[in-house]
Steps between C-alpha positions, in 0.01 A plus 500: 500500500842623511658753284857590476591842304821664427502880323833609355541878385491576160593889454359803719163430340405151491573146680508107382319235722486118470389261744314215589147376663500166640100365602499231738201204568498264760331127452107596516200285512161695311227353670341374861673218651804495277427210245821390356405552159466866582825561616760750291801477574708820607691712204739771424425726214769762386488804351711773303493891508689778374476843332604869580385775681579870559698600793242654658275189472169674344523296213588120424537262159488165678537160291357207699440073488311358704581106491765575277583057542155474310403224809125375511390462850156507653360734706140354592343133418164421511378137527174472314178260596194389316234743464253252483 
């Protein structure tokens, strides 16, 4: 995950921060031997912060997204077999 973060000074008492978190996936397989039909392919998901905090950084109002493109991707697949 990356995260990028840029504070700006308010007044004497309090500073504004925005930023951004970026988490990264490579193409995966979830299972032994790599079956095709298991393989997810590799993703970006972006997220969104920002808030204010006092200048001497014991307290923090932080507004955050995670996923903030609303994009469905898998993180695990499971390839089921008959119980019987």
């Amino acid at each position: 995950m990356n995260d990028i973060r840029y504070k700006f000074a308010l007044n004497d008492a309090f500073d504004l921060f925005a930023g951004s978190a970026f988490t990264y996936n490579s193409r995966m397989n979830s299972s032994i031997g790599s079956p095709a039909v298991l393989t997810i392919d590799g993703f970006t998901l972006p997220g969104l912060q920002a808030g204010v905090e006092t200048s001497d950084g014991k307290y923090r109002f932080t507004l955050w997204g995670k996923n903030v493109t609303n994009n469905y991707r898998w993180s695990s697949t499971f390839l089921g077999g008959s119980t019987r």
